[in-house]
Each structure stands twice: as structure tokens, then as C-alpha cells.
TORKOL-4160 file (C-alpha; in steps of 0.2 Angstrom, whole numbers, padded with zeros to 4 digits, m for minus):
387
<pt num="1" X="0000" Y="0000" Z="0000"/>
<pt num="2" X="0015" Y="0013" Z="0004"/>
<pt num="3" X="0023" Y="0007" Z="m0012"/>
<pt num="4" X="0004" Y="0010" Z="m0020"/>
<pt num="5" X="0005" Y="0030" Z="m0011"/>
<pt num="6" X="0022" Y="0035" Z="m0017"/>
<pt num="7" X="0020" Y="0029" Z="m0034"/>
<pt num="8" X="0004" Y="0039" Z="m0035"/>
<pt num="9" X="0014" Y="0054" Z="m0027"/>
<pt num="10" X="0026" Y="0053" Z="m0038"/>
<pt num="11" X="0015" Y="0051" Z="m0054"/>
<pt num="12" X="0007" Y="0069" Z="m0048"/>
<pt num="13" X="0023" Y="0079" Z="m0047"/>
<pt num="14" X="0029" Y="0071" Z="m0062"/>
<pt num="15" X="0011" Y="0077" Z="m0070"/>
<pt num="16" X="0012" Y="0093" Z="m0061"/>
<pt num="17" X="0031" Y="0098" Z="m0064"/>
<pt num="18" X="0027" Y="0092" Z="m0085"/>
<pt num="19" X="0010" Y="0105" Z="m0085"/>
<pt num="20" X="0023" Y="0118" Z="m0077"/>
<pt num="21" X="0037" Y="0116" Z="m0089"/>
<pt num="22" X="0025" Y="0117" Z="m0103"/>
<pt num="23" X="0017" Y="0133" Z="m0100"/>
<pt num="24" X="0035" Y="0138" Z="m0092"/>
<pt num="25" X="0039" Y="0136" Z="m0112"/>
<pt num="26" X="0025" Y="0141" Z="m0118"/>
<pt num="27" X="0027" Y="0160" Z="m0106"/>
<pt num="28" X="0045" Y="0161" Z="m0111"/>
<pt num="29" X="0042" Y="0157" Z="m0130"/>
<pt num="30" X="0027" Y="0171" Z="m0130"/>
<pt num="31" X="0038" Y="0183" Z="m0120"/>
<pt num="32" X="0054" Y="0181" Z="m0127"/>
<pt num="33" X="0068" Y="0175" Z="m0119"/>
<pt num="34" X="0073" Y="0182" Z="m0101"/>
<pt num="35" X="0088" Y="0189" Z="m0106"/>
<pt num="36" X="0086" Y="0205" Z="m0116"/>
<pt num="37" X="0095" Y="0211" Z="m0132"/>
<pt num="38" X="0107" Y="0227" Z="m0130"/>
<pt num="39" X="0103" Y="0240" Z="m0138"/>
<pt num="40" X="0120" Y="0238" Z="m0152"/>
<pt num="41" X="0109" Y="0223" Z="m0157"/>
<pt num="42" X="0092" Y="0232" Z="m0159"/>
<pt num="43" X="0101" Y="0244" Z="m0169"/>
<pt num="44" X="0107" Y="0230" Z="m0182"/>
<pt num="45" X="0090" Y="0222" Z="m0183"/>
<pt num="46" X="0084" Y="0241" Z="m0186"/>
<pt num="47" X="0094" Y="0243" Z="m0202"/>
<pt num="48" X="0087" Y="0225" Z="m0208"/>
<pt num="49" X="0071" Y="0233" Z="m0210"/>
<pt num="50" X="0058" Y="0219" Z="m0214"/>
<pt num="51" X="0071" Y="0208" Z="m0216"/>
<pt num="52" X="0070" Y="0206" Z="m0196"/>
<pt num="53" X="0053" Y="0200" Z="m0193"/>
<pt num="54" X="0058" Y="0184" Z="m0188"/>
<pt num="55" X="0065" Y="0194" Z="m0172"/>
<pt num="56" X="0050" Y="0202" Z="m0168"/>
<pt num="57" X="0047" Y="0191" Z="m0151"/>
<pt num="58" X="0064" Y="0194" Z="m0145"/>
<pt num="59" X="0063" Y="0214" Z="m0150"/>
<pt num="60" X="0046" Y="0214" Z="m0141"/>
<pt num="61" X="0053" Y="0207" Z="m0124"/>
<pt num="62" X="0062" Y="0222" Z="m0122"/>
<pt num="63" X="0047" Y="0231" Z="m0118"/>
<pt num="64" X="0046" Y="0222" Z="m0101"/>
<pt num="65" X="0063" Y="0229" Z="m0098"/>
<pt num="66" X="0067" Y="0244" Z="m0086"/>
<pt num="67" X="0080" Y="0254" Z="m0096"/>
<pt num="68" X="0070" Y="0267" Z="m0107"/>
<pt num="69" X="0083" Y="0268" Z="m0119"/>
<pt num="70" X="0082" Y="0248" Z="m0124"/>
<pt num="71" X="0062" Y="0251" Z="m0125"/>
<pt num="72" X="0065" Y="0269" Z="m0135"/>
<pt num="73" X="0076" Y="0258" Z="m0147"/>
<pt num="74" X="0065" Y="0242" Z="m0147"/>
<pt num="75" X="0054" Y="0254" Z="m0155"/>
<pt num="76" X="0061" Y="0263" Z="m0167"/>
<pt num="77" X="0066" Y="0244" Z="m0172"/>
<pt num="78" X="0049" Y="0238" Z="m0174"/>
<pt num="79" X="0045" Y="0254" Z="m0182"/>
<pt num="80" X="0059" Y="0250" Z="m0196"/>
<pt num="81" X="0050" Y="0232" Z="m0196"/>
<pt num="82" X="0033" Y="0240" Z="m0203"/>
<pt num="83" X="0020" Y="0232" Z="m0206"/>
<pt num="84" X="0026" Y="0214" Z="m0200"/>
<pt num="85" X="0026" Y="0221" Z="m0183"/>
<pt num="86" X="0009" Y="0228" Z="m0181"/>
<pt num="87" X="m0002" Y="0214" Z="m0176"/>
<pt num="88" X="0012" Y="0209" Z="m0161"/>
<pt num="89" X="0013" Y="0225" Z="m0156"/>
<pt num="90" X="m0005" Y="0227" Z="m0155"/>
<pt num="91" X="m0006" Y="0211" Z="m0143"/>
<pt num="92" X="0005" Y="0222" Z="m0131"/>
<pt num="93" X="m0007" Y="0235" Z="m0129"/>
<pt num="94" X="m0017" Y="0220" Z="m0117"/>
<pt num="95" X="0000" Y="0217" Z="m0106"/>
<pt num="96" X="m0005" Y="0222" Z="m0088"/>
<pt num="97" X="0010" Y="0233" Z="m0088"/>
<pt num="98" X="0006" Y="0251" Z="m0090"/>
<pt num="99" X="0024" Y="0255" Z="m0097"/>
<pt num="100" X="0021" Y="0240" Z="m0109"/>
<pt num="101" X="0005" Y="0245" Z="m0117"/>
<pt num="102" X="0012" Y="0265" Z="m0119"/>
<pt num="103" X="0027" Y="0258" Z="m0127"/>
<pt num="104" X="0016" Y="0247" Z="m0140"/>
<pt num="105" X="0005" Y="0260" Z="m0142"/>
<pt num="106" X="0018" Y="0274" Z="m0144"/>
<pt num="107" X="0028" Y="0260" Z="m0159"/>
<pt num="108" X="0010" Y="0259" Z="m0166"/>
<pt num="109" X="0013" Y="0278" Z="m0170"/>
<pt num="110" X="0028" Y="0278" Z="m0174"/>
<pt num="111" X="0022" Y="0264" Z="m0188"/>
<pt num="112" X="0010" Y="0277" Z="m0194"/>
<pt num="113" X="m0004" Y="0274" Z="m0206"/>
<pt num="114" X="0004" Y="0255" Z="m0209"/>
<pt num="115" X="m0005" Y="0252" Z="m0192"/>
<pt num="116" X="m0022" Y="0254" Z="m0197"/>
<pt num="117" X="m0027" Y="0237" Z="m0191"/>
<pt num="118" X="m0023" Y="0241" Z="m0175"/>
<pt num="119" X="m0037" Y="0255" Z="m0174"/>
<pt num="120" X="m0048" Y="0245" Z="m0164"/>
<pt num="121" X="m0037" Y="0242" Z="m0149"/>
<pt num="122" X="m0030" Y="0259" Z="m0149"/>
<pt num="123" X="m0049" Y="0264" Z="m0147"/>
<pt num="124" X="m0051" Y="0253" Z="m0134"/>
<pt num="125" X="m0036" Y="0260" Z="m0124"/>
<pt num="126" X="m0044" Y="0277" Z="m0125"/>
<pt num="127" X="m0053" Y="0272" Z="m0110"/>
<pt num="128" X="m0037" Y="0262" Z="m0102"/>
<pt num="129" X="m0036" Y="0265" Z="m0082"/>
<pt num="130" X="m0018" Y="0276" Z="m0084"/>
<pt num="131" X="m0019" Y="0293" Z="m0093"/>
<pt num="132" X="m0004" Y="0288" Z="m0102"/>
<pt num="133" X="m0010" Y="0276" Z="m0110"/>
<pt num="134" X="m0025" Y="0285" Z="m0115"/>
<pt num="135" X="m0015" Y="0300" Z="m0121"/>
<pt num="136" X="m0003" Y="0290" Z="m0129"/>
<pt num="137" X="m0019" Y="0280" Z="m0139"/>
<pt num="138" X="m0027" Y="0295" Z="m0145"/>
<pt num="139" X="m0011" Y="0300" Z="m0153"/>
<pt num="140" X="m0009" Y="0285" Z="m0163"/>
<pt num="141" X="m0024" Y="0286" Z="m0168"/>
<pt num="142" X="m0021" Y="0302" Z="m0174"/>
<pt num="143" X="m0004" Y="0298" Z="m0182"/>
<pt num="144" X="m0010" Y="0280" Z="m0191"/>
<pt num="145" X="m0025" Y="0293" Z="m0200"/>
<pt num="146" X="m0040" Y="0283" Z="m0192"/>
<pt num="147" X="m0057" Y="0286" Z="m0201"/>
<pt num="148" X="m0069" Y="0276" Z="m0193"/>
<pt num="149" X="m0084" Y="0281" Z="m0183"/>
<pt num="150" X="m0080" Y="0271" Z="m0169"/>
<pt num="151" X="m0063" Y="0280" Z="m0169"/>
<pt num="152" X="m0070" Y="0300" Z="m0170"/>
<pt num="153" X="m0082" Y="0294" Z="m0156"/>
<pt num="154" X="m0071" Y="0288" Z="m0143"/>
<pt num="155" X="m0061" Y="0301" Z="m0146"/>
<pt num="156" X="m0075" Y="0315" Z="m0144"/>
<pt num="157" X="m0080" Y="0307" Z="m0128"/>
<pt num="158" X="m0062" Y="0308" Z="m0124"/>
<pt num="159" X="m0064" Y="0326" Z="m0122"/>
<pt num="160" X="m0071" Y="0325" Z="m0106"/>
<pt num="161" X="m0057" Y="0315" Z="m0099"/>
<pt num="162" X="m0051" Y="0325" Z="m0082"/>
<pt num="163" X="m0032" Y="0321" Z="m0088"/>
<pt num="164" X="m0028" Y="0340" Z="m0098"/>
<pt num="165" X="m0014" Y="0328" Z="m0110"/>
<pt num="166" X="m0029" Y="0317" Z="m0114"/>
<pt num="167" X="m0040" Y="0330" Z="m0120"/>
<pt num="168" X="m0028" Y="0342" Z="m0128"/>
<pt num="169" X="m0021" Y="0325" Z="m0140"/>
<pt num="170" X="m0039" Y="0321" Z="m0143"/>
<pt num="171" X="m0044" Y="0338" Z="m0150"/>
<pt num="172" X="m0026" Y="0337" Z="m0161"/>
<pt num="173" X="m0033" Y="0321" Z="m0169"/>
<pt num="174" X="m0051" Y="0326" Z="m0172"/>
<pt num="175" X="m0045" Y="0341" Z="m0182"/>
<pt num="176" X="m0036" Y="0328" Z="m0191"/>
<pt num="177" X="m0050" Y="0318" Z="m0194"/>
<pt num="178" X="m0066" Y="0316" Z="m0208"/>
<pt num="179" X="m0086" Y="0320" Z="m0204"/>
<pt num="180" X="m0090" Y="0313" Z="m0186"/>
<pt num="181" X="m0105" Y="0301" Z="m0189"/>
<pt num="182" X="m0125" Y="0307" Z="m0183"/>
<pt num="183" X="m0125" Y="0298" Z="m0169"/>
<pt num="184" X="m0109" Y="0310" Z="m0164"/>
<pt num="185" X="m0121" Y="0325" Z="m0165"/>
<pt num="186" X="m0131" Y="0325" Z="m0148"/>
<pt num="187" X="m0113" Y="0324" Z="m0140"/>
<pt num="188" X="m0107" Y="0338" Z="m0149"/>
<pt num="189" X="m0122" Y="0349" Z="m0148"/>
<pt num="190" X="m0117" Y="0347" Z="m0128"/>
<pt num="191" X="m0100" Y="0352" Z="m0131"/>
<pt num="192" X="m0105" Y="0369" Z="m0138"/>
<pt num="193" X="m0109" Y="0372" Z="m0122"/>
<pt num="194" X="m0092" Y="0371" Z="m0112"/>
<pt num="195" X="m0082" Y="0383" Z="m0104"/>
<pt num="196" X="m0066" Y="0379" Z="m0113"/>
<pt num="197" X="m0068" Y="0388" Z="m0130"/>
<pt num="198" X="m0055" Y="0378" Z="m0139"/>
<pt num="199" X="m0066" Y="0364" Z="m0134"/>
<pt num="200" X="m0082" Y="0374" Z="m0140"/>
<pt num="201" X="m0074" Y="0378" Z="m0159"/>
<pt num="202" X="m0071" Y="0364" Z="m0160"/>
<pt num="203" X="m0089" Y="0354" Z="m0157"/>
<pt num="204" X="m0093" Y="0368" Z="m0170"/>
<pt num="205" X="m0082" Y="0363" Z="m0183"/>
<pt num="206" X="m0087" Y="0343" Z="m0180"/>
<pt num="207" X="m0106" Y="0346" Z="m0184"/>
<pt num="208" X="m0101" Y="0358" Z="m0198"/>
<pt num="209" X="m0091" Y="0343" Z="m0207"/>
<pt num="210" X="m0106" Y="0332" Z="m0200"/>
<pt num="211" X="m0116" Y="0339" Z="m0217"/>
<pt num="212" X="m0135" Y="0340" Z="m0218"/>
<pt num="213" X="m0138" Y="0329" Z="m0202"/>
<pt num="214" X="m0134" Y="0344" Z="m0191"/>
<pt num="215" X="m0144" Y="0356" Z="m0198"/>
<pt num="216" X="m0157" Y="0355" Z="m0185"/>
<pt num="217" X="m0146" Y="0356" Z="m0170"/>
<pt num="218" X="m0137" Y="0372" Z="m0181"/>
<pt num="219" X="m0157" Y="0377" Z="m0182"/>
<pt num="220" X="m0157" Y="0378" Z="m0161"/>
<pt num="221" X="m0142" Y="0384" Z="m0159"/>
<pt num="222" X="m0145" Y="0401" Z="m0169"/>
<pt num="223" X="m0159" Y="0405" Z="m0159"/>
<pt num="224" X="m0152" Y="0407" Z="m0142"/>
<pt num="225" X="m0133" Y="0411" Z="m0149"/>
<pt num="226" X="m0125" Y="0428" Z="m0140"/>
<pt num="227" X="m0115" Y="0438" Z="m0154"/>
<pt num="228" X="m0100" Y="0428" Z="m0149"/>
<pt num="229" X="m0108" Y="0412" Z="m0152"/>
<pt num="230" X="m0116" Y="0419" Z="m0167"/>
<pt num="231" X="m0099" Y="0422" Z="m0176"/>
<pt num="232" X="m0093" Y="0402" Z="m0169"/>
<pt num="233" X="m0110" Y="0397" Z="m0178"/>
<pt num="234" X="m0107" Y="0404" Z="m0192"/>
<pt num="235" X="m0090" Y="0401" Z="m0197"/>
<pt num="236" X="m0096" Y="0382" Z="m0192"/>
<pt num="237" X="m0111" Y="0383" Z="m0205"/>
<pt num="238" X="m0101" Y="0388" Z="m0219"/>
<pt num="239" X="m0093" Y="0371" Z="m0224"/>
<pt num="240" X="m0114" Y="0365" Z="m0226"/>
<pt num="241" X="m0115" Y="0377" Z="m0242"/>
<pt num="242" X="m0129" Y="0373" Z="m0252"/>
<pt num="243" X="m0136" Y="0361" Z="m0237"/>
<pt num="244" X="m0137" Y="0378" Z="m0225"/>
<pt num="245" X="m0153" Y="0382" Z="m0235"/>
<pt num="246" X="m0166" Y="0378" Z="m0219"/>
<pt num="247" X="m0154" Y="0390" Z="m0209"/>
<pt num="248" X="m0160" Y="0404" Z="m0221"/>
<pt num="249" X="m0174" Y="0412" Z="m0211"/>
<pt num="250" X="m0162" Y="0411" Z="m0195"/>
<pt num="251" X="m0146" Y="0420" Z="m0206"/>
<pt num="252" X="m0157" Y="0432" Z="m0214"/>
<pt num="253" X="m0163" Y="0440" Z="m0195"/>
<pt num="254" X="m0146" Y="0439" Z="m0190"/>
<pt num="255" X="m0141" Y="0450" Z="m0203"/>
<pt num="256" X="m0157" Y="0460" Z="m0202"/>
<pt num="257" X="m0153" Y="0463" Z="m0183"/>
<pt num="258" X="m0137" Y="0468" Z="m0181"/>
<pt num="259" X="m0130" Y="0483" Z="m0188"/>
<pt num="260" X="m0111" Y="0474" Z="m0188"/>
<pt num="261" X="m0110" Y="0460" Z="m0197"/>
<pt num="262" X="m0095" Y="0448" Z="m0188"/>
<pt num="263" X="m0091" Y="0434" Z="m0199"/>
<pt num="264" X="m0098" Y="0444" Z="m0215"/>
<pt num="265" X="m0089" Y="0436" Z="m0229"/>
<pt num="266" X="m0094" Y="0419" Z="m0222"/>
<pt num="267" X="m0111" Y="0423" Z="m0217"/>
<pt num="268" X="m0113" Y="0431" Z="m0238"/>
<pt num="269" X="m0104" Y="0415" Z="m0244"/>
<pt num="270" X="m0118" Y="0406" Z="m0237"/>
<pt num="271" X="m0133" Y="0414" Z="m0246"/>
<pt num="272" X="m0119" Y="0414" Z="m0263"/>
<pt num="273" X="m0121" Y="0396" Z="m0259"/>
<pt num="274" X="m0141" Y="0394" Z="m0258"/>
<pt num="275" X="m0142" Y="0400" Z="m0273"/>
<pt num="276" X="m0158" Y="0409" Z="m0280"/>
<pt num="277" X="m0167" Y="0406" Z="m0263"/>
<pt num="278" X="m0151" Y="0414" Z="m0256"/>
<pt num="279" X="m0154" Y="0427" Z="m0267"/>
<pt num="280" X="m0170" Y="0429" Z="m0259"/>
<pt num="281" X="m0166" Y="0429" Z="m0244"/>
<pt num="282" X="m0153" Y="0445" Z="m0248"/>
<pt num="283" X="m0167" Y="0454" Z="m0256"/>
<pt num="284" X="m0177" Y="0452" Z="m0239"/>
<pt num="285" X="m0164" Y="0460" Z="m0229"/>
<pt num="286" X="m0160" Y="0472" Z="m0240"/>
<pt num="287" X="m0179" Y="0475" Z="m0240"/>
<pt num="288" X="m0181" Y="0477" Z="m0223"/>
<pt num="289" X="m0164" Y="0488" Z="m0221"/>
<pt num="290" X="m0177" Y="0501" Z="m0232"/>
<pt num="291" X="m0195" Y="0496" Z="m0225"/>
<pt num="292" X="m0199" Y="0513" Z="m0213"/>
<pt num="293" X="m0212" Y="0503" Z="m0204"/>
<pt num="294" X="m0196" Y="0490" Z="m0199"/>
<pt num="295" X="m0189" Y="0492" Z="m0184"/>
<pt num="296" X="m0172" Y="0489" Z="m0192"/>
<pt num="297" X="m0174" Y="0503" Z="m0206"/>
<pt num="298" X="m0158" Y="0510" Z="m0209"/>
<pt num="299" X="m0156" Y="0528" Z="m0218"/>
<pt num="300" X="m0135" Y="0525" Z="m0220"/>
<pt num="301" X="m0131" Y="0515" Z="m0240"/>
<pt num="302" X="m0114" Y="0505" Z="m0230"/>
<pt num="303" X="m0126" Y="0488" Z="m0227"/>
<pt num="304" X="m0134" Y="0492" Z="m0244"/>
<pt num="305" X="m0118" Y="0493" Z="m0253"/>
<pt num="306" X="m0113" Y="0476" Z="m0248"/>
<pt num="307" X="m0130" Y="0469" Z="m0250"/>
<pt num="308" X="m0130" Y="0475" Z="m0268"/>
<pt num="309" X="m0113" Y="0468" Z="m0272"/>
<pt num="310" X="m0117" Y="0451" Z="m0265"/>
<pt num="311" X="m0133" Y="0451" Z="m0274"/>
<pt num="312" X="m0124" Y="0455" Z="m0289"/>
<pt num="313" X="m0111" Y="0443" Z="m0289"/>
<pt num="314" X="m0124" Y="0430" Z="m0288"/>
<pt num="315" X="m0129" Y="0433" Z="m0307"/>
<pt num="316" X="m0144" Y="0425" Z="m0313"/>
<pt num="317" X="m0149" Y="0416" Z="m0296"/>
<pt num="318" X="m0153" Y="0436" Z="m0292"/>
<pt num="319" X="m0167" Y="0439" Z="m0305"/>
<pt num="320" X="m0180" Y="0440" Z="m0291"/>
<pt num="321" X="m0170" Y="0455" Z="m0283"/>
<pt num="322" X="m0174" Y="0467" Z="m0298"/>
<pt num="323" X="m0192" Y="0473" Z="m0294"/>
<pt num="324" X="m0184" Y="0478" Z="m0276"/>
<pt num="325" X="m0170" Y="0484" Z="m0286"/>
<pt num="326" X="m0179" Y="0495" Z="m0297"/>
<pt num="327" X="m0187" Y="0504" Z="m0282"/>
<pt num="328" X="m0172" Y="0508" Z="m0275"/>
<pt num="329" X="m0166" Y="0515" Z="m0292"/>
<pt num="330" X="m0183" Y="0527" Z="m0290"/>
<pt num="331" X="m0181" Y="0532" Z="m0272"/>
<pt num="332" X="m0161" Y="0528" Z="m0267"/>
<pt num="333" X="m0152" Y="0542" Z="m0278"/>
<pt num="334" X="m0136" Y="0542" Z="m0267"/>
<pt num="335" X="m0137" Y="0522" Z="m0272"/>
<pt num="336" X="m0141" Y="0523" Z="m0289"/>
<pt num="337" X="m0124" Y="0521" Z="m0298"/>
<pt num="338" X="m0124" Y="0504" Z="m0286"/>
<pt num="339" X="m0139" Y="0498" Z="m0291"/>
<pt num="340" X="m0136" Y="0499" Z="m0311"/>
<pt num="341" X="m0120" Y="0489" Z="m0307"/>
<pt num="342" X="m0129" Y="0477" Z="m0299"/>
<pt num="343" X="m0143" Y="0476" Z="m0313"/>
<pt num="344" X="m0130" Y="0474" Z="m0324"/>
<pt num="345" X="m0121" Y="0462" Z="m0314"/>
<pt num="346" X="m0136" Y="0451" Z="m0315"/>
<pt num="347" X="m0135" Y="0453" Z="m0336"/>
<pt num="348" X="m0150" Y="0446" Z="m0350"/>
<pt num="349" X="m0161" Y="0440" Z="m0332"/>
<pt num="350" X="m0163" Y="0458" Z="m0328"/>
<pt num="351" X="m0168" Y="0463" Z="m0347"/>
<pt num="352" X="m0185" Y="0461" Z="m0348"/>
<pt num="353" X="m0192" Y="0469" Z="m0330"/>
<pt num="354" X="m0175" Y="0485" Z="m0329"/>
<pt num="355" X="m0176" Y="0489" Z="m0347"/>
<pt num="356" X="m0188" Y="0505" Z="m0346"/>
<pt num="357" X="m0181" Y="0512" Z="m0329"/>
<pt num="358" X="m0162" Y="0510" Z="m0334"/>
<pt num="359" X="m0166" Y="0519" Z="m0351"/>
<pt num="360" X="m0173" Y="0532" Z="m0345"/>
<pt num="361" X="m0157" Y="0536" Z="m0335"/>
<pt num="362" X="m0147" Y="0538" Z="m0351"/>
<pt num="363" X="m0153" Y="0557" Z="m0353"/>
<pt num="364" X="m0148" Y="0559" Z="m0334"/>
<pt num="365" X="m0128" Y="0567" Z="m0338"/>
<pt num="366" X="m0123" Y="0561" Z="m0320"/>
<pt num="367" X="m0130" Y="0541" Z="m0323"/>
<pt num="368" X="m0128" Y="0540" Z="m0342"/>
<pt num="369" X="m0113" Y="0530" Z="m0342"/>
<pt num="370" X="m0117" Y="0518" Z="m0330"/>
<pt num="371" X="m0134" Y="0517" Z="m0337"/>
<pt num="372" X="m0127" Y="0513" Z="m0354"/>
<pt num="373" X="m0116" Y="0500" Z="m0348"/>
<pt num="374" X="m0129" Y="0490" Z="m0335"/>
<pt num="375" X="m0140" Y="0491" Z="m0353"/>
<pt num="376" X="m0124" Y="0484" Z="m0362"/>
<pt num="377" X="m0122" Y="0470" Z="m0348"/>
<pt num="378" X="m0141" Y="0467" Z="m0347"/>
<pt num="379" X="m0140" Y="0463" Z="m0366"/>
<pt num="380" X="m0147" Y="0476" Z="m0374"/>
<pt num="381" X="m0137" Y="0480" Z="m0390"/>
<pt num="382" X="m0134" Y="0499" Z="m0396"/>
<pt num="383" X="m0144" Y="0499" Z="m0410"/>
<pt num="384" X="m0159" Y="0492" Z="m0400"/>
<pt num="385" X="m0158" Y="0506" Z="m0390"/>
<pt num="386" X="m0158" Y="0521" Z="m0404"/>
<pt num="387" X="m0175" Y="0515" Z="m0411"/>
């Protein structure tokens, strides 16, 4: 029975001592072996380039190391590996070792955009318990050129980290980056709303690249904007061009009700954009400017000068301008030279309605020229106008 015991005993610790040395291998062969390599060697595998990817275990156990300058060269080694190197370097960014997941993350920069495939894990990392390796994630990202949504989102949430490196990194690679997707809105819509205006701007400039999506939030925003909000707004509308055309109304009483215009060749560029109902909306601004019965009537011609230049650049798209136009030419002498410029500007789309009024300005000494030339530019040959 003894001999029965120690037999089984035996048997165990043979089992046991077998399972140890297996995953004893198994730990060294996945870590590399315990000895590191000195940096001299790192430094010839580096100028191998590709050609050392077989090493790429061995490089990697260096990040388990304590000496910085082995780690900073492991690096740059894996770096000159390329592409090779991303997938195991990626697996690093799950070591329980903070120093090792900021060292793979930072090689995964370093890579640059050959890294893409790691995107996923960095993304992850951005919510990693130490702030180093959440700054360090969002600046890959950022150097690798990662598009994806999941990317732009976790790195807008990432502006609400309380680490300042976190946030500051994070802003650096949203500017970098494409049109956040819709479901990013509501969080930038928040944003807007933060004290830190760099933070602010740029929540703007997100839901400007986010296209026709963000309109309505642009829509709710505009209403309750301060003047310095206003001009944030504004600048961040511009990118929707032809897609601002629901924010009409809301431009249109901006310009209406404020005597400076901030922002007021972006704010004009927007209604270029629109098109004819941009035109339109010109034309009602530049309408109420010279209503006596609005409470924004202005006697000075400096808003109606630049009102009739925008209107004017915009061509045909301005033909509906040209009743409000001719009125002006009847009742606004001091803006009269203006206004023929502007009719002229608009060319054959003006003929039909401006013809009369612009002709009878040719006996007028003081408007002839300018009358003969908006006739000239409205199409209406010399020859036509003797008979």
C-alpha cells in the first residue's frame, strides 16, 4: 500500500512539474527570452528593416525591460519592421503593464498609417485606467490617419477625460480627422456648451463637417446664440454650403438685426451658396434695411452697398432681386450708380423687367454712363436702344 502511495505521489509531481514546464515554455516562447538584447543589437536588426521580422518576439521582450533607452530603441526597431510588426505589437497593448501598453501604443505611432489594423485596440485603450495610455492611444490614432466612426467617437468622448494631456491629444486628432457620424451630434451639440472655447470651436467645426444631419441642431443653436456664439456658428455653417438652405430664415434675422456683421464674408458665402433662394433671402434683408415701418430701417447706404454687391455677384440666381432693385433706383439716388451695377451684374435676367427704368437714366448726364453700360451688360445691343 506505501509502495501503492508513493507511486501515486510521484506520478502527480511528475504530471504537475510536465504542465509547469510546458506553460514555463510556452510564457518564455510568447515573452521572449529572459535575457534582453542590448541596444547595439536592436540597432542592427533596425537597419534590416523587414528583413527582421523573424525577431520580432525577442525585439518585443524588451518592452518588459526597465532601461528606457532599450524600450525607445525596441521601438524605433519595430518601427523600421513596418507592417510585420503591427499585429504583435498590438497584442502588447493587453500586457497588464502600463509602461508596456504605452510603449506598444507609442511603436504603433511611430508605424503610422501602416498600423491601421490596430485601430480597434487603440480605441479601446482610450478608455485604459492610466492617462498615459489613454493620451498616448489618442495619438496613434491620430498619427495612423484613423477614419472610422468608432474612432471619431471615442475620441469626442475623450474630451471629457479629467487628464488636460488626454484631452488636448484628442482635439489634435479630431481636427485631423473626416465627418464625425450622426450619432456624434447630440454629444457635440453638448459640447458647444463648455467653458473651454477651444473645446467649443471645435464641437462647431465637427457638426459643420457632420453635413445635412446637423442642420437641426445648427437650427437651435442660432436661436439662443450671443453675438460671440453667433460668429462660432457661423464660421461652423459655412462648410454645409448649399445644405445651409433651412438655416435661411435664421441667417437672414441675424443679418437683419445687427448693424455689424462679424463673420460677413462667411455669413454672404452662405446665401452665394443657396443659390436663388439665397438670393432671396438677400433681397429680404436688403428689403427690410429700407422698410420705414421695420424696426431695423436703416437711412445709411454702408449695409446696402454690400448687399447689392453680394446680390450682384450671384448673377442670374438674383433675377427675383430686380423689382426691389428698381425701387431703390426710383427712391435711393445716393445708391443709384450701385444699383445699375448690380442690374448689370445680374445681365439678359434683368432685361426684360429693368429695361424701361435703366433707359430712361441715359438722358440723366450724372448716370448715363453707368446706365449705358448696365444696358450693355443686361444685353441690350446699341442699335436696340436708338429705335
Amino acid at each position: 500500500m506505501k509502495r501503492f502511495i508513493l507511486l501515486f505521489v510521484l506520478v502527480v509531481v511528475v504530471v504537475l512539474l510536465g504542465v509547469a514546464g510546458y506553460f514555463g515554455v510556452k510564457w518564455a516562447m510568447d515573452r521572449g527570452p529572459l535575457m534582453p538584447m542590448s541596444i547595439a543589437e536592436l540597432e542592427k536588426l533596425e537597419a534590416q528593416g523587414e528583413a527582421a521580422a523573424p525577431e520580432i518576439p525577442r525585439i518585443l521582450a524588451c518592452f518588459d525591460r526597465s532601461n528606457e533607452d532599450l524600450r525607445i530603441q525596441a521601438a524605433l526597431t519595430l518601427k523600421a519592421i513596418g507592417p510585420k510588426a503591427v499585429g504583435p505589437v498590438a497584442e502588447r497593448l493587453e500586457d497588464r503593464d502600463a509602461k508596456v501598453r504605452f510603449c506598444a501604443a507609442e511603436t504603433l505611432a511611430w508605424i503610422g498609417p501602416a498600423a491601421e489594423p490596430a485601430t480597434e485596440k487603440l480605441v479601446a485603450h482610450l478608455q485604459d485606467e492610466n492617462a498615459d495610455v489613454r493620451y498616448k492611444s489618442a495619438y496613434a490614432l491620430g498619427k495612423i490617419g484613423a477614419r472610422s466612426d468608432s474612432a471619431i467617437l471615442a475620441l469626442i468622448k475623450a474630451l471629457g477625460d479629467k487628464e488636460k494631456s488626454v484631452v488636448e491629444t484628442s482635439q489634435e486628432t479630431l481636427k485631423q480627422m473626416g465627418s464625425p457620424p450622426p450619432e456624434a451630434i447630440p454629444a457635440l451639440v453638448k459640447l458647444t456648451k463648455d467653458q473651454n472655447q477651444a473645446i467649443r470651436e471645435l464641437a462647431l467645426t465637427l457638426l459643420g463637417r457632420a453635413g445635412p444631419p446637423a442642420v437641426p441642431a445648427f437650427k437651435d443653436l442660432l436661436k439662443d446664440a450671443d453675438t460671440l456664439n453667433t460668429i462660432e456658428l457661423i464660421k461652423a455653417i459655412a462648410p454645409l454650403g448649399a445644405a445651409a438652405k433651412p438655416l435661411l430664415p435664421e441667417l437672414e434675422s441675424i443679418m437683419v438685426k445687427n448693424k455689424w456683421w462679424d463673420a460677413q464674408d462667411d455669413q454672404l458665402m452662405l446665401f452665394k451658396k443657396c443659390g436663388e433662394d439665397g438670393a432671396k433671402s438677400l433681397t429680404n434683408i436688403l428689403t427690410s434695411l429700407h422698410d420705414p415701418k421695420s424696426p431695423h430701417f436703416d437711412v445709411a447706404d454702408d449695409r446696402s452697398v454690400i448687399l447689392l454687391k453680394a446680390i450682384g455677384e450671384m448673377g442670374a440666381d438674383s433675377k427675383s432681386a430686380v423689382p426691389v432693385l428698381l425701387g431703390l433706383l426710383k427712391d435711393r439716388p445716393t445708391l443709384r450708380p450701385r444699383v445699375l451695377e448690380t442690374l448689370g451684374d445680374i445681365g439678359p435676367s434683368a432685361r426684360e423687367q429693368a429695361r424701361a427704368e435703366v433707359e430712361a437714366l441715359v438722358s440723366n448726364p450724372a448716370l448715363a454712363a453707368a446706365a449705358r453700360t448696365a444696358l450693355r451688360r443686361m444685353g441690350v445691343a446699341p442699335e436696340e436702344k436708338e429705335k
